[in-house]
C-alpha positions in Angstrom: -7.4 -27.6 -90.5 -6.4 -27.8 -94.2 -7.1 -31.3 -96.0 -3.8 -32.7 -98.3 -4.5 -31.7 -101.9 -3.3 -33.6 -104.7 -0.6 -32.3 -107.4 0.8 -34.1 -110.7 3.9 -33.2 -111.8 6.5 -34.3 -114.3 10.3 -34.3 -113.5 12.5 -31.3 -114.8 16.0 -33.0 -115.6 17.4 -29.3 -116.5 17.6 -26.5 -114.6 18.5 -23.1 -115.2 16.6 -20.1 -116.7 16.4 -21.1 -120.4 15.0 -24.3 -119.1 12.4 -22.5 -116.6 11.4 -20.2 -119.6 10.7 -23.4 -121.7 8.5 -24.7 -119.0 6.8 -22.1 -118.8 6.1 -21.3 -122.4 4.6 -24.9 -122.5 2.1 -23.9 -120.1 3.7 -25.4 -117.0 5.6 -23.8 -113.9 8.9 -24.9 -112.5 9.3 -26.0 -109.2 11.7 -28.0 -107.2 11.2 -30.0 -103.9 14.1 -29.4 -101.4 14.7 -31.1 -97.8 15.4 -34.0 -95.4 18.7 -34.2 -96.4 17.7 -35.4 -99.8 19.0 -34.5 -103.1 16.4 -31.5 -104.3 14.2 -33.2 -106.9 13.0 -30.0 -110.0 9.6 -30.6 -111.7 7.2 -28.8 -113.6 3.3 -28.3 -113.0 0.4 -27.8 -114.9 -0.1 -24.0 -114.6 -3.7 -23.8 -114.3 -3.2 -26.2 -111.5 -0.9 -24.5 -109.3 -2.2 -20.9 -110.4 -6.0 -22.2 -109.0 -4.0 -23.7 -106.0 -2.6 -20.2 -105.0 -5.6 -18.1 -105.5 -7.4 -20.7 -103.4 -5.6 -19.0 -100.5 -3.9 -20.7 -97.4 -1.3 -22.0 -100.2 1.6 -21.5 -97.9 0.0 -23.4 -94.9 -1.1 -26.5 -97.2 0.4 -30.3 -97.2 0.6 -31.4 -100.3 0.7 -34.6 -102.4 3.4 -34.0 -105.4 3.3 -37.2 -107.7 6.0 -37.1 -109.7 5.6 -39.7 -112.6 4.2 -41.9 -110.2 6.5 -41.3 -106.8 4.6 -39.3 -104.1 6.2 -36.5 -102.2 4.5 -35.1 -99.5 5.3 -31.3 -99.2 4.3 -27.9 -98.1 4.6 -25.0 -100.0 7.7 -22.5 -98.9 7.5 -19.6 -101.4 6.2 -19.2 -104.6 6.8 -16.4 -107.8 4.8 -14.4 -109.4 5.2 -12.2 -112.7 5.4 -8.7 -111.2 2.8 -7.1 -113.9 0.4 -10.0 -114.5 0.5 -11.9 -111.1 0.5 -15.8 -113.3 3.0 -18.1 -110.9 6.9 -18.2 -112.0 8.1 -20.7 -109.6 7.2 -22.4 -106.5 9.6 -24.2 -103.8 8.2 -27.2 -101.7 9.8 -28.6 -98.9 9.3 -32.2 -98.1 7.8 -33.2 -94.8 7.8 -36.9 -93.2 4.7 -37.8 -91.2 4.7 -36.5 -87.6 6.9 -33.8 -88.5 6.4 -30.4 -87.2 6.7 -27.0 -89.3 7.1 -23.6 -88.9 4.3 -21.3 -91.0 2.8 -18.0 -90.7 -0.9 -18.3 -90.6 -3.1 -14.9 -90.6 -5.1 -13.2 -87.4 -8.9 -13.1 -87.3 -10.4 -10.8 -85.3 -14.2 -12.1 -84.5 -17.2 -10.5 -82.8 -16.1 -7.2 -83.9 -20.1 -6.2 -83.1 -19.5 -7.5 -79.6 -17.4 -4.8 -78.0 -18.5 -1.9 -76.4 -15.4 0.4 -77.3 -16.0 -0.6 -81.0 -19.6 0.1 -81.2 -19.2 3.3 -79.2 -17.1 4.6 -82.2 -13.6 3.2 -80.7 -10.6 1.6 -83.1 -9.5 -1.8 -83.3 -5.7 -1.0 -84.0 -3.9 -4.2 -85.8 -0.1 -4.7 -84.9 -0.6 -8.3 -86.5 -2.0 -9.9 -89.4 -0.4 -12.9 -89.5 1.6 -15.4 -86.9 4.2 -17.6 -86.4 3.5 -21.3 -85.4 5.1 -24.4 -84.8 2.7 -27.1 -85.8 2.2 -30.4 -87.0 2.1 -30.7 -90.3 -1.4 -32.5 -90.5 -2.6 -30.2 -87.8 -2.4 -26.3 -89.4 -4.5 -24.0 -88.4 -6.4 -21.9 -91.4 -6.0 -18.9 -89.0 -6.1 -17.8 -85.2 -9.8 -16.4 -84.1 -9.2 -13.6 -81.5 -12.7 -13.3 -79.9 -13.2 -9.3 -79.3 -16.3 -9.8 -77.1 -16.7 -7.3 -74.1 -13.2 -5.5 -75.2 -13.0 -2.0 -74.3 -10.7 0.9 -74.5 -7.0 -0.2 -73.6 -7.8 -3.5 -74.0 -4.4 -5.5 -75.5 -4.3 -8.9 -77.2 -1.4 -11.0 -77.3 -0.6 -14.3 -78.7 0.5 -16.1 -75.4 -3.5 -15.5 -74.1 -5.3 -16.9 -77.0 -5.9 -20.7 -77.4 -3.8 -22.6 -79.7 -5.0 -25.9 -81.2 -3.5 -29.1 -79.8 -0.1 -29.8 -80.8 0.8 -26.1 -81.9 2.8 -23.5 -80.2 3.9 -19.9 -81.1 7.2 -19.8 -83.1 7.8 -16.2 -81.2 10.8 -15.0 -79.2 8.1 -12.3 -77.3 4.7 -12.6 -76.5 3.4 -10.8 -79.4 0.8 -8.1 -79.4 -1.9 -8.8 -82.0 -4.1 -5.6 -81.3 -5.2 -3.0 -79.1 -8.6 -0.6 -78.9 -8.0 3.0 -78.8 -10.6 5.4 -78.1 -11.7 7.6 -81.3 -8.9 10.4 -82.2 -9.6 14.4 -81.0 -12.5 12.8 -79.0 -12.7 12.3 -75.2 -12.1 8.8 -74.3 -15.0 7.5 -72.0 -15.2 3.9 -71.1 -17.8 2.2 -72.9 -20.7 0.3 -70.8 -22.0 -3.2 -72.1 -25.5 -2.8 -73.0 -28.3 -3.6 -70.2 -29.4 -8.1 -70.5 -32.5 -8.3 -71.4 
């Protein structure tokens, strides 16, 4: 689960490009912190904050802890800019999120115990159809990722998001029961159904 990280920020009282390009000639990044029914506050970070923030990774599925000359806004990350040639952060939306409130992020699909499966050390395929989710958690409770555990999978084997085991409290944001990967048996060759190796 990710820890709430700390951000200090100074209040933007003008919007609009000129303004944004100001900002970010000074070093700093726009932003703006939207929701709850309350008027959308803009600021501006330090950019070697927010860019070492990003690069971190799980940026999107973060709280955080915006001060804003001294009043604290918890947040999570909704979408962020970057310069199309050098990849430094443009812009970043939060959205504001009370305690106990539940969100909907995307979190990415592990796939563990690759080494476990017979199909996959017998020279079968582990065919993605997912890298990331959809969840409905609470916001103190995101997961970093789902683990699927590949252990004893063979050839034809299917996983799907409704039989792998959430963490309390979250539930799949999905309108279908997902498929997250299948193993398919080595192209041109003749499939044969892998055996698990003899217990010593």
């Amino acid at each position: 689960m990710t820890a709430i990280k700390e951000l200090k920020a100074v209040a933007r009282p003008r919007a609009g490009k000129g303004a944004a390009r100001a900002e970010r000639r000074a070093g700093r990044v726009p932003a703006v912190i939207y929701g709850e029914k309350q008027e959308p506050v803009t600021i501006s970070l330090d950019y070697i904050a927010v860019n070492r923030a990003i690069y971190a990774g799980h940026f999107l599925t973060t709280l955080f802890e915006v001060d804003v000359d001294g009043t604290k806004h918890r947040v999570i990350p909704r979408d962020y800019q970057l310069d199309p040639v050098k990849d430094f952060p443009l812009h970043v939306d939060f959205l504001r999120v009370s305690k106990g409130a539940t969100v909907t992020v995307e979190v990415p699909v592990h796939f563990v115990k690759q080494e476990a499966s017979p199909a996959l050390k017998a020279g079968g395929t582990l065919n993605v159809v997912a890298h990331t989710v959809e969840l409905d958690c609470p916001a103190e409770s995101i997961p970093d990722a789902i683990e699927v555990d590949l252990t004893g999978a063979n050839y034809g084997d299917t996983f799907h998001l409704s039989t792998q085991k959430l963490p309390e409290g979250v539930t799949w944001a999905g309108h279908g029961d997902d498929t997250l990967a299948t193993i398919v048996a080595p192209s041109g060759g003749e499939e044969v159904v892998a055996e698990e190796e003899p217990k010593a």
